[in-house]
N, C-alpha and C positions, 0 to 999 in steps of 0.2 A: 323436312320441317321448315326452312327457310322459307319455301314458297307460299308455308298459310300463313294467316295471319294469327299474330301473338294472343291475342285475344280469345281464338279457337281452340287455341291448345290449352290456354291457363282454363278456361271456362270447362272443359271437356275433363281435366285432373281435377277439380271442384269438386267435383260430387264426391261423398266417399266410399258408394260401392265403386266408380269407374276408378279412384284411386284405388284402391284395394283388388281391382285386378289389374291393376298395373303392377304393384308392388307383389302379385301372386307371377307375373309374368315373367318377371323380372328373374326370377329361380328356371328357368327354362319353360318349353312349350306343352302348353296344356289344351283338355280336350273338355268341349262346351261341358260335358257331362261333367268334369274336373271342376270347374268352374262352377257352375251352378250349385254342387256339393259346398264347395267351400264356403259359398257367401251364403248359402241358402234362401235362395231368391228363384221368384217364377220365370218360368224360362220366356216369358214373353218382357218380363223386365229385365231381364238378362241381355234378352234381343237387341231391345233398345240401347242400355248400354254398352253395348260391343258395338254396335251400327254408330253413334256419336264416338267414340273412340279412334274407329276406324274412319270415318271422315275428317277427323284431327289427323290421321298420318301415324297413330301411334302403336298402333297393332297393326298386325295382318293375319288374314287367316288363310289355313292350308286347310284346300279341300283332299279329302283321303275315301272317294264313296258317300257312305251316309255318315262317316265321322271328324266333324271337323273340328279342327283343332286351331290355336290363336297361340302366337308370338310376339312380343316387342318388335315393332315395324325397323327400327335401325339404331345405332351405337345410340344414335344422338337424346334417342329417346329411352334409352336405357340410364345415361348419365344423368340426364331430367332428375328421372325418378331418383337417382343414387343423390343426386346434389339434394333434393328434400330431404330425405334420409338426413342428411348431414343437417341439416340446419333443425333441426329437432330437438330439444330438450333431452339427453340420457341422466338417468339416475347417476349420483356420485357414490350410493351405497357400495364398500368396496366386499360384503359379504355378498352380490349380488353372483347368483352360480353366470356364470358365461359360457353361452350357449354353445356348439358344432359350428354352429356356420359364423362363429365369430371369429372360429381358429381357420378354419380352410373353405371358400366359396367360388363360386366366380360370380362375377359382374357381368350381365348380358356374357362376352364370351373371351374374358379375358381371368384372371387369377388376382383375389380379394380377401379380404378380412387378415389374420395375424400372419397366413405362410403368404400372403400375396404383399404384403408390405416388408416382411423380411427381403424375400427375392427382390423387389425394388431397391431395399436399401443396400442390399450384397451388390450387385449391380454397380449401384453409382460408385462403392467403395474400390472395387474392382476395375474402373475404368471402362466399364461395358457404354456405361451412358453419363451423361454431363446434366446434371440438374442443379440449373441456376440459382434458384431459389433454396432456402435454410431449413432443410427436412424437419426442425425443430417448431416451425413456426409456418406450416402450411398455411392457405388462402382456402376458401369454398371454393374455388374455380380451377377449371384444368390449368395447367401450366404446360408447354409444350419444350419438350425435352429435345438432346442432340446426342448422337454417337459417341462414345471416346477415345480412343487410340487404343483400347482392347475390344472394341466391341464385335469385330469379324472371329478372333477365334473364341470367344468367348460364344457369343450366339451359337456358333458352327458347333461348340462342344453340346452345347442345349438343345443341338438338333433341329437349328434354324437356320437357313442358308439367307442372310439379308437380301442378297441379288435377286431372291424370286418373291418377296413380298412387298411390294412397291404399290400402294393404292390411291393413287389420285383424287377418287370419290368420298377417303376419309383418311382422319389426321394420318401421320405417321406412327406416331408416341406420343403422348401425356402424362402427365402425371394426375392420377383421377384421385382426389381424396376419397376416403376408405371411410364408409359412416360408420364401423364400429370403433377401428382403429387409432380413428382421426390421423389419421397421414397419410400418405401417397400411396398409392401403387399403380403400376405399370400399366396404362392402358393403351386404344390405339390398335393399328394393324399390329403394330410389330409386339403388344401386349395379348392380341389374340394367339398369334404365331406361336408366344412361349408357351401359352397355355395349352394348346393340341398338340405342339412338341410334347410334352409331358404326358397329355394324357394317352398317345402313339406309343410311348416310350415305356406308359406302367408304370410312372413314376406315384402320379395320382391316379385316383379313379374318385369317380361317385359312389355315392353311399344311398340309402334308400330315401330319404331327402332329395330332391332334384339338385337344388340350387347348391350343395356341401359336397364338398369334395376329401379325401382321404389322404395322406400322405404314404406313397410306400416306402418300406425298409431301401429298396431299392433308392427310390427317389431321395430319404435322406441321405444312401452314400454319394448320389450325384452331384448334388446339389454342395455335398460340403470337399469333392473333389473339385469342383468345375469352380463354386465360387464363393468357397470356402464359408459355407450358411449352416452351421450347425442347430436345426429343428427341434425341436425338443415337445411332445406332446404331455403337458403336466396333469394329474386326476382332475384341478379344476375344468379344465376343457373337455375334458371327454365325461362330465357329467349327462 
């Protein structure tokens, strides 16, 4: 995204079917037929907008045969979309039911909404990571986080070996505000890392929603051994 200019990308998320499958995309990879269903739009204006999206940098698509299927082109463009999310308007109504994917999601490919901001906050309390800023009082922008004197056994118990996830071509760790949550959660290499530790592990899995994910029985006993997060799913949430 660096290389286009800023102008192609703002102009290209404008429109609100090409937002609207950005923010479909954003739940995991989906297939033109996918697509087309949801927005219900003809497939030659469909065309068009996947073709201006993807010269923006912000998709990509996987060819499979004659079925091709479209995913968010990289983290960067994932968080785009999540930072709109966040500058939005939410209802203060506090009768308002709260959705699946507010309690457990991922974010492009890292762990979001209320289990993905608990694990962050278990985390800093833990010594796992150092987060400079006042989780109380989050910013719309990432903040870029550091290790903390627990962070190798800690990780290693979550099933993450720090030494092999080293990526040069994107952050390390961030702190990504969470648009339903409003607070942080873990993003980053080493925020993807946790999340396929987990879902390797059976802690989580998905649910029939793409972008929600489950907490297991399992996953709560780890999660409050390893970093002492006790999960709690209330009737509001599994409305």
């Amino acid at each position: 995204m660096n290389d286009l200019n800023i102008y192609t990308i703002t102009s290209a998320i404008a429109d609100p079917v090409r937002l609207s499958v950005m923010i479909y995309l954003i739940r995991g990879q989906a297939t033109y037929a996918e697509l087309q269903q949801h927005l219900d739009i003809s497939q030659s204006n469909l065309s068009n907008h996947l073709g201006i999206l993807y010269k923006a940098n912000l998709i990509r698509k996987i060819s499979n045969g004659r079925r091709n299927s479209y995913e968010i082109a990289s983290p960067d463009a994932a968080q785009l979309i999540e930072l709109l999310q966040n500058i939005q308007k939410t209802s203060q109504n506090p009768k308002t039911p709260v959705k699946k994917i507010a309690l457990a999601r991922t974010c492009y490919d890292h762990l979001a909404g209320k289990l993905g901001v608990s694990v962050f906050n278990s985390l800093v309390y833990q010594n796992a990571i150092i987060y400079a800023h006042p989780i109380i009082t989050p910013a719309y922008f990432s903040k870029e986080i550091t290790l903390g004197i627990n962070a190798d056994k800690t990780f290693k118990a979550l099933g993450v070996d720090l030494s092999k996830i080293a990526d040069n071509k994107r952050k390390y760790a961030y702190a990504c505000l969470d648009w339903t949550e409003k607070m942080p959660h873990l993003a980053g290499t080493l925020g993807a890392a946790v999340c396929y530790a987990m879902m390797e592990q059976k802690w989580i899995a998905r649910n029939e929603e793409k972008r929600v994910v489950i907490i297991t029985d399992a996953g709560k006993n780890a999660l409050k051994q390893i970093i002492n997060l006790d999960f709690y799913t209330d009737a509001e949430y599994n409305r």
